[in-house]
C-alpha positions in Angstrom: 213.8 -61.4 64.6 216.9 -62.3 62.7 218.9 -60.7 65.3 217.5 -62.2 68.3 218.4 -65.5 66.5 221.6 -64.8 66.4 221.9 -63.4 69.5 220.8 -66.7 71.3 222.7 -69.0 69.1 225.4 -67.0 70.3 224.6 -66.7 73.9 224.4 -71.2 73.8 227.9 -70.7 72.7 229.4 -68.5 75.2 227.2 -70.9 77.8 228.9 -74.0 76.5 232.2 -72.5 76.1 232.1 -71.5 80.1 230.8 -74.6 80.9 233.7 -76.3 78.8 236.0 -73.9 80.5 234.8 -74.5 84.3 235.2 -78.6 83.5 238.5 -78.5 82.1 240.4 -76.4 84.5 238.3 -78.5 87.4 240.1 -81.5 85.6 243.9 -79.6 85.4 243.1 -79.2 89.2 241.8 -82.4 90.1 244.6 -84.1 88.5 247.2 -81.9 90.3 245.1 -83.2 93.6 245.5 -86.9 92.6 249.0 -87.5 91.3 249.9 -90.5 94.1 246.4 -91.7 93.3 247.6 -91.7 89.3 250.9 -93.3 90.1 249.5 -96.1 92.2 247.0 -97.0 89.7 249.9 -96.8 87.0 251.9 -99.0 89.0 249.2 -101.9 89.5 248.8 -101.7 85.3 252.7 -102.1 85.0 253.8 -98.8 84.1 256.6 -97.6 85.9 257.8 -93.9 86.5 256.5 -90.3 87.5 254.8 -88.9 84.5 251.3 -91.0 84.7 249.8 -87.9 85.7 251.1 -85.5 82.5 249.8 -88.1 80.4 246.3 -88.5 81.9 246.5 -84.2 82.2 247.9 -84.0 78.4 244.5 -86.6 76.9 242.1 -84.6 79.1 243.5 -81.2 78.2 243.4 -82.4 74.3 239.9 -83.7 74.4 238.4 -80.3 76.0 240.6 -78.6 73.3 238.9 -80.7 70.6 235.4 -80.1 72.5 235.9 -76.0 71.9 237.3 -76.0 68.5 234.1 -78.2 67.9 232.1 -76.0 69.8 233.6 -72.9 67.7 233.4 -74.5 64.7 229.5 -74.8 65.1 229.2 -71.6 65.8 230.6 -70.6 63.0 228.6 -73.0 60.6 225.0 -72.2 62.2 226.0 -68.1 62.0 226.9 -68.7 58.1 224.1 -70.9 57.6 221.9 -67.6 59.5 223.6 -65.5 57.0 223.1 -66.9 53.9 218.9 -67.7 54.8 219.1 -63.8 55.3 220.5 -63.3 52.2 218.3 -66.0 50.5 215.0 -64.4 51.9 216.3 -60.8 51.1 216.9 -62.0 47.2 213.4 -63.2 46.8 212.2 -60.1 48.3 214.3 -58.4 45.6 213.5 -60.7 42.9 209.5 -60.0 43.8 210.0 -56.5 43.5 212.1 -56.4 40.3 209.2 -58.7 38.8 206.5 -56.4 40.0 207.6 -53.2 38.8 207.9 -54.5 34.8 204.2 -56.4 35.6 202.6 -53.2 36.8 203.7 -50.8 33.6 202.9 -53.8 31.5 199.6 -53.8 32.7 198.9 -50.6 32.7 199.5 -50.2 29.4 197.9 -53.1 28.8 195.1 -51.4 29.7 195.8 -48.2 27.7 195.4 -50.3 24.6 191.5 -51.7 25.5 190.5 -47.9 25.6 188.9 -46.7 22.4 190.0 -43.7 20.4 193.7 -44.5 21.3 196.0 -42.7 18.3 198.6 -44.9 16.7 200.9 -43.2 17.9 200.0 -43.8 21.6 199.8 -47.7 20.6 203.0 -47.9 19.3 204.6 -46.4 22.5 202.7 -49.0 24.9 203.8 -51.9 22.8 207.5 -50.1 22.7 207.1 -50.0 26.5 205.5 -53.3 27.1 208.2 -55.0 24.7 210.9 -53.2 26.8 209.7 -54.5 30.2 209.3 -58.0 28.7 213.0 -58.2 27.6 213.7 -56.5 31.5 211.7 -59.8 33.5 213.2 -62.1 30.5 217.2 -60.9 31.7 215.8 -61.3 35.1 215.1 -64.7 34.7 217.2 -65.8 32.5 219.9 -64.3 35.3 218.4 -66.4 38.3 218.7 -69.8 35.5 221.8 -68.9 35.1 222.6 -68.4 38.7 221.6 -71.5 39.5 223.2 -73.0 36.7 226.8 -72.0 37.6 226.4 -73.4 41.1 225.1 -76.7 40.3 228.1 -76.7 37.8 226.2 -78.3 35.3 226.2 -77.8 30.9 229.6 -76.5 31.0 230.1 -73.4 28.2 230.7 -75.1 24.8 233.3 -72.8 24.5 233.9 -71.2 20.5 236.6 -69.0 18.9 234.8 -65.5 19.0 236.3 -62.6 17.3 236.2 -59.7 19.5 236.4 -56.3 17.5 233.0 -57.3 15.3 231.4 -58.7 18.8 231.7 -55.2 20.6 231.2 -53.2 17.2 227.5 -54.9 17.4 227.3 -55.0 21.4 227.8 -51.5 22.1 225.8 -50.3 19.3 222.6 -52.2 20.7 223.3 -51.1 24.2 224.0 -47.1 23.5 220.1 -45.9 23.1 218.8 -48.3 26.4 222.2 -46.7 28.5 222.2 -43.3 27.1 218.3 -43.2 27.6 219.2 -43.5 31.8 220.6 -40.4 31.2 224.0 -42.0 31.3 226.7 -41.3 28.9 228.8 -44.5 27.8 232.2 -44.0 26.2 233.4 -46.9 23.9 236.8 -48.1 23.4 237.7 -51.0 21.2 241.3 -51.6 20.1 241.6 -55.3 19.3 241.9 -58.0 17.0 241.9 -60.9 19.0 239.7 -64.2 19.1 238.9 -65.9 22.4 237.3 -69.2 23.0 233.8 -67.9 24.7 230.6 -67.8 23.2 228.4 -64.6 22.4 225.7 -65.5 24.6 228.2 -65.5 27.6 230.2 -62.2 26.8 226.6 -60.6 26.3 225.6 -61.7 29.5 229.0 -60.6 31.3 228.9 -56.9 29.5 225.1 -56.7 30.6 225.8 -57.3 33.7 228.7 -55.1 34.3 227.1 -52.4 32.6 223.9 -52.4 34.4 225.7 -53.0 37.7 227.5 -49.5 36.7 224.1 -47.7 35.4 222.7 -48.9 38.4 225.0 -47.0 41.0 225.3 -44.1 38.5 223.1 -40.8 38.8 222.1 -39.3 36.1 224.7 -37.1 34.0 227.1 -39.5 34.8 229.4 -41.3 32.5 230.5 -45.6 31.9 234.1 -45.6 30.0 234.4 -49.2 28.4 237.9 -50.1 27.0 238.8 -53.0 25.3 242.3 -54.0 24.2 245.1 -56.6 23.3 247.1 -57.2 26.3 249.8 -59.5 25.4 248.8 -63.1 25.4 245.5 -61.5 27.1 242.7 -59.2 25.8 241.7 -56.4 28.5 238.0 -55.4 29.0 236.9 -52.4 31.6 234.1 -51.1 33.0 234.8 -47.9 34.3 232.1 -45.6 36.1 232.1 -42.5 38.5 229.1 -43.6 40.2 228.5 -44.2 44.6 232.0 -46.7 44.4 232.7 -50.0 46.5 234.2 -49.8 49.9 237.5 -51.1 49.7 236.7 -53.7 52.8 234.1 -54.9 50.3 236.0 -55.4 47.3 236.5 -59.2 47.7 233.0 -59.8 48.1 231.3 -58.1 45.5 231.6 -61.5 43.1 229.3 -63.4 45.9 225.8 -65.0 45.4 223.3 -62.9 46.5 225.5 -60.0 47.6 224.5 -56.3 47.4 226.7 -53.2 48.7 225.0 -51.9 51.6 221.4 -53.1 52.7 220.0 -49.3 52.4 221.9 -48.2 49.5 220.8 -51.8 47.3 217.6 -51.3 48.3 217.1 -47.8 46.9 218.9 -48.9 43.7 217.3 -52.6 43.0 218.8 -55.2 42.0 218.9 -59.2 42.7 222.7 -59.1 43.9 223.0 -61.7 41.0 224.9 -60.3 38.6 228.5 -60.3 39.6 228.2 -63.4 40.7 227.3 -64.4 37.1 230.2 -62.3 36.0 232.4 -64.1 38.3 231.2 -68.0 37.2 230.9 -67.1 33.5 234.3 -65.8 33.3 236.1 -68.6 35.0 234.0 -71.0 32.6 235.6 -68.7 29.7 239.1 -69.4 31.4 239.8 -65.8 32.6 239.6 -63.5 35.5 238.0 -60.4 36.9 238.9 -58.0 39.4 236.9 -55.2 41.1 238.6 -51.8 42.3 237.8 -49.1 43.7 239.4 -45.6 42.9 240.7 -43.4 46.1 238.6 -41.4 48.1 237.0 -40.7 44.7 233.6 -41.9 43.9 233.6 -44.8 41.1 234.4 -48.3 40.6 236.1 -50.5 37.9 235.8 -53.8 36.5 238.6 -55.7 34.7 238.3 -58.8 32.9 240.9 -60.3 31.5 240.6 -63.6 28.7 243.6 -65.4 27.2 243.5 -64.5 23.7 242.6 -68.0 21.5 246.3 -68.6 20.3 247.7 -68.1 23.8 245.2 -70.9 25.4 246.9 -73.7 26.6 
């Protein structure tokens, strides 16, 4: 369905732009045919000389100029506008299912605990589970708030001196078991002493995401490398993986709202195509920048962010 609309908004186009077309060279040609006409009525408003025509040519010729840039520029607008209600519609179809996986294991073992005779052993693993699958739909939604906050641009970051080295020593130590329990191995390493103005909450949720976003495309057995180091006046965080990569034609689009890489290939992963996005705003709001790359007919990604250390800020 989504197709045929685009197909017929751009069938009206190339039907306007003929029609555009056929009028203005029927003008070119009817002022050609009428140049003694053009003079004489020149004449009788006081303007003397040759070139009436070129001028009355020259307006016309402008004006079906403006008519087609017009004419291309709505194409262009209602095509985006097409693209980003597909996108829309395809993240609440995502956002639905991310929701109703967590809400089906939660109820199911929901249900496990109303059964009599269950060991405590067996309760303890349900709650486990059911905690874990809360704090899954609580990053989900706090993700889409987020989201939404970044684009309204609204409750800017009350940005803090944060000391990195103690940050990551208690970040990567809570992430290791959920990671390595993927079946993922995560490599850690931190070489700095720097302070940046950020806060925790928003280098927590720009390590989440980058590190899901790289479990996420990993298979199993594979490996995430995190370094973080002083770079100069900067400090240097990466998120390394050898997981299904990013095409380079792609690479500049990654950071969009909403985007995912391929259609088949997000849709067998999951995801809300949220994340990076987030990464993008959040580190901007921190005063720094991120880059995506993609390694050489090798399979992988990497992330780099890069933060201006707190006694280089300006």
């Amino acid at each position: 369905m989504r197709r045929k609309r685009s197909a017929r908004i751009i069938t009206v186009y190339v039907a306007s732009l003929v029609v555009t077309v056929a009028l203005l060279v029927s003008w070119i040609v009817y002022v050609l045919q009428s140049v003694a006409a053009i003079n004489t009525a020149a004449e009788r408003l006081g303007r003397t000389g040759q070139t009436s025509q070129w001028v009355v040519l020259g307006v016309g010729t402008l004006l079906f100029g403006l008519l087609i840039v017009g004419l291309t520029f709505q194409l262009a607008h209602a095509l985006g506008e097409r693209n980003y209600s597909r996108k829309q519609e395809e993240f609440v179809a995502n956002v639905t299912h991310e929701m109703k996986s967590p809400l089906t294991a939660i109820k199911l073992h929901a249900q496990t605990l109303q059964e009599t005779g269950v060991s405590a052993a067996d309760v303890q693993r349900s709650v486990g589970f059911i905690l874990q699958q809360v704090n899954r739909m609580e990053t989900l939604v706090d993700n889409v708030l987020e989201s939404s906050r970044l684009v309204a641009r609204k409750k800017l970051l009350d940005l803090q001196p944060v000391a990195l080295a103690p940050f990551f020593d208690t970040y990567f130590h809570e992430v290791r078991v959920p990671i390595e329990g993927r079946g993922i191995r995560l490599r850690v390493d931190v070489r700095t002493c720097a302070t940046v103005m950020a806060t925790t909450e928003a280098l927590r949720r720009v390590m989440t995401n980058l590190l899901d976003n790289a479990a996420r495309f990993s298979a199993r057995g594979g490996e995430i490398r995190c370094r973080v180091a002083d770079d100069g006046p900067q400090v240097r965080i990466e998120v390394e993986d050898d997981g299904v990569g990013i095409p380079r034609s792609e690479l500049e689009k990654v950071f969009d709202r909403f985007y995912q890489i391929g259609r088949e290939l997000s849709q067998r992963r999951g995801g809300t195509g949220l994340g990076l996005s987030i990464v993008f705003g959040l580190v901007q709001e921190m005063r720094g920048t991120v880059r995506a790359y993609s390694h050489d007919g090798k399979p992988g990604s990497r992330f780099v962010v890069t933060l201006p250390a707190a006694g280089a800020q300006t």
